[in-house]
Every structure is written in C-alpha cells, then in structure tokens.
N, C-alpha and C positions, 0 to 999 in steps of 0.2 A: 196238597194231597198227602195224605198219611203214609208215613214209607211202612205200614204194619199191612199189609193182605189179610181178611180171613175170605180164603176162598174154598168155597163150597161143587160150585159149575164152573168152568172153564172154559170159554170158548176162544180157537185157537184156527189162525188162518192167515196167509198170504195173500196181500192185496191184492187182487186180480185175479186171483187163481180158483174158483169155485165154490163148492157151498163150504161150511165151517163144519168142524166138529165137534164133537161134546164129549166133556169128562164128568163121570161122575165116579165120584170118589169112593173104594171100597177099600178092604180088609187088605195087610198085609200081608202076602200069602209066599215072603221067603224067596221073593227074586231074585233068580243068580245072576250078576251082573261080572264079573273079574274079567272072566272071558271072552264076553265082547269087544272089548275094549282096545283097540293100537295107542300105542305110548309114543309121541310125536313130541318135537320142539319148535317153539317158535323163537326167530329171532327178536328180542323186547331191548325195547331203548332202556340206557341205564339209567339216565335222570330227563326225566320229560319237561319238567319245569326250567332247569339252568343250564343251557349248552355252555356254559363256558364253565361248569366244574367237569364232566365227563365228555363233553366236546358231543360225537356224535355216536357214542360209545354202545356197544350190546351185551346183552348176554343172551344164552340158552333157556327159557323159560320153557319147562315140561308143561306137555298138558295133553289128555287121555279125549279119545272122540270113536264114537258108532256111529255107521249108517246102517247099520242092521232094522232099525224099522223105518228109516228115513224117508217117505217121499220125496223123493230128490227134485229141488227146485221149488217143492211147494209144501210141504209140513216145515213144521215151528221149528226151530234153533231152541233148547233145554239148555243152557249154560251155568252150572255150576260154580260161581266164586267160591274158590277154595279158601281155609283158613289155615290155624296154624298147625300143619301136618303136610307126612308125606301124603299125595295127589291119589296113590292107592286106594288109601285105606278110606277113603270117605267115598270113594269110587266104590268098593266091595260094600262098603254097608251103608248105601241110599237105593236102595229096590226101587223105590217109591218111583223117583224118575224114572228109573225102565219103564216100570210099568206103564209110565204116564206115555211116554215116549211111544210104546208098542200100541196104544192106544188112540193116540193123535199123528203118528204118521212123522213121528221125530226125530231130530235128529243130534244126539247127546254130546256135549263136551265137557268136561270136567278140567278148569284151567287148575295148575298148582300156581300157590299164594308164593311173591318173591322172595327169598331167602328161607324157604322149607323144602324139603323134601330134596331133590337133586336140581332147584331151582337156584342155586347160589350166584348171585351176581360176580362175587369177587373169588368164587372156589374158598379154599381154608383162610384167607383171607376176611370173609365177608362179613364176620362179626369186630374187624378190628377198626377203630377210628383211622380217618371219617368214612371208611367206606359204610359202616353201619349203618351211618346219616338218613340213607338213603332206602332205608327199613319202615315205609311211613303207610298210612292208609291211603293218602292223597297219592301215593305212585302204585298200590297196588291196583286201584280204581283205575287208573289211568292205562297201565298193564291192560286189565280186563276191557278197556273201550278202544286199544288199539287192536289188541287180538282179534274178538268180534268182526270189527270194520275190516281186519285184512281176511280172516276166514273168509268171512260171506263174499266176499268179490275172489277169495279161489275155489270156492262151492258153489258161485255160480247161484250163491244165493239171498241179490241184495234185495229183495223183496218179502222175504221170510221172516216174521217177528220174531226178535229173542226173547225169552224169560226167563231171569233172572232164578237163582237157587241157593239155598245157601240157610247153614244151622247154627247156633252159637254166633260168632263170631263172623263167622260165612253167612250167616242170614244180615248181618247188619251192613256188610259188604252189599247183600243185594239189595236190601233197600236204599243205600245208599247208592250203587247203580242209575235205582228208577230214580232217585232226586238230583244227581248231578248229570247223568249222561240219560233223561229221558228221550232223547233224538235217536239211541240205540238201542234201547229198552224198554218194549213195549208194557213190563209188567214184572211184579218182582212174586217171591213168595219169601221169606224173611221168619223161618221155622228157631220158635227158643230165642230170638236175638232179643238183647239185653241191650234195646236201644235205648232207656229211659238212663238205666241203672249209670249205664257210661256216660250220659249227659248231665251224673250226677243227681238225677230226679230220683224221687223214689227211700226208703229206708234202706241204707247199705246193709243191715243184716239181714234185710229179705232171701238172701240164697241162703242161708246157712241156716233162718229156719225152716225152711222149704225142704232142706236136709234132714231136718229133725222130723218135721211131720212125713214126710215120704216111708222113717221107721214106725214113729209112732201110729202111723193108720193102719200097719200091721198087726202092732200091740202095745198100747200104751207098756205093757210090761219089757218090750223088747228096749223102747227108751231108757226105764231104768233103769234096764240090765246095762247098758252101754255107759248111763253117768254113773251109774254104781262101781263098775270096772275102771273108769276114766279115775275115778275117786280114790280107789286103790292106788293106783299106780300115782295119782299126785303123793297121797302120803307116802308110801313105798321111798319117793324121788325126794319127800322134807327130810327123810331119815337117813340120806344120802346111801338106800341100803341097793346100790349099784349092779352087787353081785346075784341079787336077790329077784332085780330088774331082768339083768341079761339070762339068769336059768329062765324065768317064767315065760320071756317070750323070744326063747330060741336066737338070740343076736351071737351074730360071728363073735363079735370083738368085745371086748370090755365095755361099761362107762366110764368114762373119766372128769364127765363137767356137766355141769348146769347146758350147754349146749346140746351135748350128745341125748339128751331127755328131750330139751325142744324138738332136736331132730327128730326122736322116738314121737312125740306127739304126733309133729307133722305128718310122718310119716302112717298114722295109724290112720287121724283126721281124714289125710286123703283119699284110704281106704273106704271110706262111709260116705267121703263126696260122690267119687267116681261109681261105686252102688246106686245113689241115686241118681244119678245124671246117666247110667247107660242100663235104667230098669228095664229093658223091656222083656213082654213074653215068651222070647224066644234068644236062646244064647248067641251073643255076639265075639267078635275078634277085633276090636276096633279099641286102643288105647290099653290092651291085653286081654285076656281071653275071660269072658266072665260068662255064667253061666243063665239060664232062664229064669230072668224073676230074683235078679239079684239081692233086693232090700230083702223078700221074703226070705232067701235061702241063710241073709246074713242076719235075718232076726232068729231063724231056730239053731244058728248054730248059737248067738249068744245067750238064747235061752234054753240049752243045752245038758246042763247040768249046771251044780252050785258051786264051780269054779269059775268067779266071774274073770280073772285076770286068763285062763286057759282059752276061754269061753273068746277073750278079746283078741286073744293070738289068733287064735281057729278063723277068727272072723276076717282079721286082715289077709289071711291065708289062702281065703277066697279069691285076693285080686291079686297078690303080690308071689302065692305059690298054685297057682289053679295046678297044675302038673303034677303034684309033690315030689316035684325034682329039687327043690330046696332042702338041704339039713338044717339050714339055719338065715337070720336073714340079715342082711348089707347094709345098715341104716344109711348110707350114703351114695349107693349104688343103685338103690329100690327107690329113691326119692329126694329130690333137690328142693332144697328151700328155692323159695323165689318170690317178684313181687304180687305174683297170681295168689291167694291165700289156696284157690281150687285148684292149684296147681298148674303147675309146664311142663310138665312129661321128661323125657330125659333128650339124651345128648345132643346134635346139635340143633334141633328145633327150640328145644328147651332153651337154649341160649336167646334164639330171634325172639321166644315168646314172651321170656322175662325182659329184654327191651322194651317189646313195644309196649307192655303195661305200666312201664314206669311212668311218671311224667312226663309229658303233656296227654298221655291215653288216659291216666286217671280214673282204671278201673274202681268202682267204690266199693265190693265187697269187704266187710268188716275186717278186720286184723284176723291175727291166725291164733287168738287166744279165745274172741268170742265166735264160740260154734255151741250152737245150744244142745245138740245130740252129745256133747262130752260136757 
C-alpha cells in the first residue's frame, strides 16, 4: 500500500455502530481551534525496544484531546503524530482537523512528539548521551501505538477507527503509522511529507528550488531582486568590508570572520525558506508570526525601491522583526546553524531536531550554499 493518501471522500465509521458518514472537502474558512483543547499526560514507556537499558522506566508524554464534536463511543478517533515542536502550536494552526472532526462526529487528539515541547524523557537531561539515544522514529511510532491502544480502552472506545495526521515531518510519521502499526490505524493522511526525499530518492535540491519558484511565480523580477541583493552582500563579505555589512543590515554586534557572514547567510536564507513553507492566505503564528501571503508580501518589499541590500534587510524583517520591536538583529539568537539546511527553530527543540537529522535520518536537502533563490 502507498503510505502517500490523496484523499478527496472520506468515509468514516465504527464497526457495528450505523450508517457512515461523508466528508467532502471545502475551503479553509479560519477554524479556531486553541480553545477546545485539555492539555493531559500520558504515562509512555521510556525504551519499548530494550527493557534492560531503562528497565521498566516512564516519562510524562503531553498530548492535547477534544470531545466537543465527539460522538462518544461511535465517531472516528483524528490522531495527530506530532513532529518536531511544542504539541500547541500545530494544535492552533491545523483548523482543518476541527473542521473535519465537527463534521464526522470526532473525536480529536494531538499527541506531542518525545523530547519536544514539555515532552522531555530525561527533563534537562534529555539531550545528553546516552539518554538522547533514545530520540528515534522507531520509539516515537511506538509512543503513538501505545497511546492510541491505551486511550481507546479509557474512552470506551475500542471499536472507533483512528486516522492517522500529520505535516512535514508529522505527515511521514503518519504514513509510517498506517505501514508499521496498520492493526491501529485504519488510514493515514501524510500532508507535505518528504517521504521519497528522506529515503534519499528524488533530487536533493528539489526544496530549494521549490523555494526559488514559490518567489519567482510572483515575479521573475522579485528572483533577481533577491540574487542581485545576495550578490552584493557576497562582494561586500570578498572585501572583508564588515563595517559596511553590519550598518546595512542593522546587526547588533560587529563581524569579525568568515563565520559570522555564513551565519548572516544562513540566517537571511532561512528567512525566504520559512516564507515559502508557511505561504498561506491568511496570517499565521506558527514558527513566528508571518503575515498573509508571505512570498508575495516579501517579493514587494524586495522590489521596493533600488536599494537592493535595504530591500534584503526589509525582507528578513518580515519573519525575524514582524513587531518592529527589534533595533537591530542577533545573528546568533535569530538563528542557529544546524544539520537541517531549512532549519531547526530555536532553543530546546532545536537541539532534539538537529539530532535526529544527522545521520542515520539522512535528510538530503542540498547544503546550505546551494539555494537557488540567493
């Protein structure tokens, strides 16, 4: 079976329990979701694989659950594999599932992924060897099928299909669900998951042109505006003209090295990923506050007037100063290197996320030099 969905109808029902119902998919229409929501814990085994490294060990796994449109006993179980983030913030911005939920008579859970959000196996501990060990996809899945199986028998509801959910990362989670644990998972839906790319198939610079054209289908002009800017700033950084760097795009601190430039790259790069990867038509709060129609808003500012380098600050300003509560900005504090090239967010998620993309995950997105939009 293909762990990829594309589902159109959805038909959605507990065995024995009456006729089915039917989804048909419509418009986005700005589901508030925060609110429904109780913030509960489950107790989750710490290694499901080896009882003789954690013995019979637990921790605290969060995870978020509604029965506000639930037919209790007899609509679907909606289960969310979360990825790498706090359990919130993919909770406030997936409407979609409410909607689907309010529609089929469901009943919502949003599990957090282990060692993100307030889900730390080991507390401040949990990023140190060997406990990190234990930061794998084979135990988050395993998390997710023991949860599930103890919910439904304290809901009363072992008859209820689950369906699997899940975006990026979390989408490959849930196709991976419906291929290892298809006895608990009647069905995945696997939105944006880069199931090929991680298995290595595929051109690893596929995202990064996907980034390029995301600006360029606003305006081919808007592309050259951004390598024309990028161009500047390379020569700017051969002339070692540092001082010249930090006036033009308002950095705190000095440059002092061939580093502190990489950093600046990175730091800008991610700016035009995270644009296109959170465009949608309506402003979000998820990964920081961006605004409606992000690529667009960040193509007129860089075509702006005929300061291209002003034009490139302005632009990163969009994602890293939405507020303009910034005088200036942090190259170090606005954005970590890591082995993500699209980045890992910051503080301690950032940590869990730069592990698991190292080796043996073997994300392939291209280096952090070929980005074709710079």
């Amino acid at each position: 079976m293909s762990p990829m969905l594309a589902v159109f109808t959805v038909t959605l029902l507990c065995v024995g329990h009456g006729l089915p119902l039917s989804f048909q998919s419509r418009k986005h229409d700005g589901f508030q979701t925060k609110g429904q929501f109780t913030e509960k814990y489950f107790t989750q085994t710490l290694d499901h694989f080896n009882f003789n490294s954690m013995g019979n060990g637990t921790f605290q796994q969060r995870y978020l659950i509604t029965d506000k449109y639930w037919k209790e006993g007899y609509g679907p179980i909606l289960f969310y594999t979360g990825n790498e983030g706090d359990i919130w913030e993919f909770a406030a911005n997936s409407g979609f599932i409410s909607e689907l939920a309010a529609q089929q008579g469901g009943l919502v859970i949003f599990a957090e992924h282990r060692y993100y959000g307030r889900s730390l196996p080991f507390g401040k501990d949990s990023f140190s060897s060997p406990q990190v060990g234990l930061l794998t996809v084979e135990q988050a899945l395993a998390d997710f099928a023991l949860m599930i199986s103890e919910l439904k028998q304290q809901l009363a509801a072992p008859l209820c299909p689950v369906i699997a959910f899940g975006g990026s990362y979390g989408g490959m989670l849930s196709a991976y669900m419906r291929l290892k644990y298809p006895n608990m998972v009647a069905g995945a839906l696997a939105a944006s998951a880069p199931v090929l790319s991680t298995a290595g198939l595929g051109d690893s610079r596929q995202f990064f042109r996907d980034v390029t054209a995301d600006f360029e289908r606003v305006s081919p002009a808007c592309r050259d505006a951004v390598r024309g800017a990028f161009q500047q700033l390379k020569e700017l950084a051969q002339l070692q003209d540092y001082s010249r760097i930090q006036s033009e795009f308002f950095l705190c601190s000095p440059l002092a090295s061939s580093q502190d430039i990489q950093q600046l790259y990175g730091l800008l790069r991610n700016a035009f990923t995270l644009m296109a990867m959170l465009d949608y038509p309506y402003s979000t709060h998820f990964m920081g506050n961006m605004p409606a129609n992000p690529v667009k808003v960040g193509c007129e500012t860089m075509l702006s007037g005929p300061d291209l380098l002003t034009n490139l600050r302005n632009t990163a300003g969009i994602v890293y100063n939405s507020t303009g509560g910034l005088s200036c900005f942090d190259l170090y504090t606005l954005y970590l290197q890591c082995a993500d090239p699209t980045g890992c967010g910051l503080g301690l998620d950032s940590l869990a996320w730069d592990y698991q993309v190292l080796p043996p995950s073997k994300h392939t997105a291209q280096n952090k030099q070929d980005v074709n939009v710079v």
